[in-house]
N, C-alpha and C positions, 0 to 999 in steps of 0.2 A: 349773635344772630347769624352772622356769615358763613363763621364756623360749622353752624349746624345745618344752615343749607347746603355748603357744600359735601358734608356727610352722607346727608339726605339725598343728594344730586347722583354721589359716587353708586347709592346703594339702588337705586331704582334704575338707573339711565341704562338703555341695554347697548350699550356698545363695551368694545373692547381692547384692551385692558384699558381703565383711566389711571391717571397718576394726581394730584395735587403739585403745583407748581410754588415753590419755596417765595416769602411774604406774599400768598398770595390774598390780596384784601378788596379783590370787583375790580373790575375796569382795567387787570393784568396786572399777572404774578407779579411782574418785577417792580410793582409802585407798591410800598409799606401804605399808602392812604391811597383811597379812591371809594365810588361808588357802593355801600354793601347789600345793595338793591339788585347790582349788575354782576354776571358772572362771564367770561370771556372762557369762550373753547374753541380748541386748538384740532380739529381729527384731520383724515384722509378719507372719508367715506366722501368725496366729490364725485362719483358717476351713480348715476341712476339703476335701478330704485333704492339702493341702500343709502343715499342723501335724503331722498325721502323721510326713508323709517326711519332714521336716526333723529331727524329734523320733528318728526310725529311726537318720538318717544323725549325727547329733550323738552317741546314746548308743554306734554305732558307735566313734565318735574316743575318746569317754570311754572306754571297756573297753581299745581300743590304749594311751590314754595314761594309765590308770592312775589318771584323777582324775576329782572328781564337779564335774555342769556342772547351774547352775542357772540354768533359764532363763524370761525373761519376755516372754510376745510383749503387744501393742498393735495397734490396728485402724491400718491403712497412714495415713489421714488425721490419727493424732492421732499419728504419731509423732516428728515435727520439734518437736511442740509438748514431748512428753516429754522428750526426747534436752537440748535449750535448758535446760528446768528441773531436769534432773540434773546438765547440762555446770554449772549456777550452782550449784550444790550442791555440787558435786566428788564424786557420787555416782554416773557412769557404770559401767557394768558394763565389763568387761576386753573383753568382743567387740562389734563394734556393728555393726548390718546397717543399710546407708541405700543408697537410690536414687544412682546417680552424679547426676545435677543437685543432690541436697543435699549431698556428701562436702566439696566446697571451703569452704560458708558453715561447716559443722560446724568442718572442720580450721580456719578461719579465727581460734575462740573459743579454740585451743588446747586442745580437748578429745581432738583424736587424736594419735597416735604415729605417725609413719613409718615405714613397713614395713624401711627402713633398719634402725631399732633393734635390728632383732631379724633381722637377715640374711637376709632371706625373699627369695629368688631371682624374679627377675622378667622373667628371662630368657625366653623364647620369647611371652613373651603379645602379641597384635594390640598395633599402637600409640595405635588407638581407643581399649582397654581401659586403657592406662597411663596416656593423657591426660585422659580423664574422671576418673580416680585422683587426678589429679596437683592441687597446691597449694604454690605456691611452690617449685617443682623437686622433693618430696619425693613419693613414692607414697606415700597412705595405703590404699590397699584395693586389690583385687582380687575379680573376678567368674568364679567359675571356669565360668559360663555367659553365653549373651547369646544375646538374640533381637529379632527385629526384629517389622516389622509386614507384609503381605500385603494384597489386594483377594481376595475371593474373592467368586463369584458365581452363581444359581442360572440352573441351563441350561436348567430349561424354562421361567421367567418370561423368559428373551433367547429362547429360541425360539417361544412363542406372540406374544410383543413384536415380531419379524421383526428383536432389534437382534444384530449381532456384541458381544463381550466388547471393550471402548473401550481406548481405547493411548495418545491425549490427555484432557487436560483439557477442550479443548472436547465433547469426543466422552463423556465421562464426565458432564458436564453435563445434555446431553442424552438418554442412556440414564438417566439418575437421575430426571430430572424424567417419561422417557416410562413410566416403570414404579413411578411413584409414584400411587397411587391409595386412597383409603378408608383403610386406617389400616397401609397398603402403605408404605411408603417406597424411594423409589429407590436410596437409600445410607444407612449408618449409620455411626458408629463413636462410642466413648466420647467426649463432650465435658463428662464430670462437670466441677467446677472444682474439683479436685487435683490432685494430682504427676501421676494416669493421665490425666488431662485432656491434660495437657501433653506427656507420651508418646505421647499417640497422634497427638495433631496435631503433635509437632515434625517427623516423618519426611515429611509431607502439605507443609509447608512448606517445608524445605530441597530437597526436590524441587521444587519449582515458583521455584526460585530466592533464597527468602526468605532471612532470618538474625534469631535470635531480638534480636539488640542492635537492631534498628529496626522495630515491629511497626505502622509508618506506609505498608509502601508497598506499590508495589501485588501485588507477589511476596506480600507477606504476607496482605492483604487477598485 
């Protein structure tokens, strides 16, 4: 019965990506016995309103499935560091939300289950979706959303500027630098030094040719 809720859990819940957390059996992953009434989840959505929604759409699954979900979120930066000292505790929770760039080193500790386990159909999803998932041939998670990155930009700072909206890099260059001014800047986006860091600049780079295994050359730079 646990088994099938947490299937049931994976396929409805709209957050993203979930993973399954290895002997995971109610009341956390890392106990082989406990509760199979209670399901423990582990996210990062803790700022408002996306703890909300999440919190909406989770007690949604809970009333279908019958059972109670206790869950824990953590600020997005400190949650690898979490996830590590539970995985060594054998105290993960039964669901576990991570960014696809962390899902491999995770599955790597043997802290997660393969979506295998527990029969979880993985039939129509993009091959993007299953491959970021994937570790060692086995899918451990799924993202029953995804989204990318865009340029978006202000039409009357290009139009007193005299610039068109830029289509190259060189040309992006140059509208950046010509509309930067006083505490203006010609371009922006997240460069924190976290996971969003790295999300935001990964799409910026494989465009322009780069590849994250050699951040020496000059696609990258």
């Amino acid at each position: 019965m646990n088994k099938r809720r947490l299937t049931t859990l994976l396929a409805i819940a709209a957050i993203t990506p979930l993973a399954f957390t290895a002997c995971a059996g109610g009341g956390g992953g890392g106990q082989a016995k406990g509760d199979p009434n209670t399901l423990t989840i582990l996210d990062y959505y803790n700022n408002e309103p996306d703890k909300t929604l999440v919190q909406t759409a989770l007690d949604a699954c809970a009333e279908e499935l019958d059972v109670t979900i206790k869950r824990e979120t953590v600020p997005g930066k400190d949650l690898i560091q979490k996830v590590l000292q539970r995985s060594s505790s054998r105290t993960l929770p039964d669901v576990l939300m991570l960014d696809n760039p962390d899902l491999q080193e995770i599955a790597a500790t043997g802290g997660l289950a393969p979506l295998s386990d527990y029969d979880v159909n993985i039939s129509g999803f993009a091959d993007g979706i299953l491959e970021a998932a994937t570790y060692e041939d086995e899918v451990y998670g799924l993202a029953p959303t995804v989204n990318t990155l865009g340029l978006f930009y202000n039409e009357t700072l290009f139009a007193e500027a005299g610039i068109e909206p830029p289509t190259t890099w060189d040309e992006l260059k140059t509208a950046a630098a010509a509309l930067t001014s006083g505490d203006q800047y010609g371009l922006a986006f997240s460069g924190i030094a976290t996971y969003e860091g790295s999300w935001q600049f990964l799409p910026f780079m494989w465009t322009n040719g780069g590849d994250e295994t050699d951040h020496t050359t000059p696609e990258v730079a």
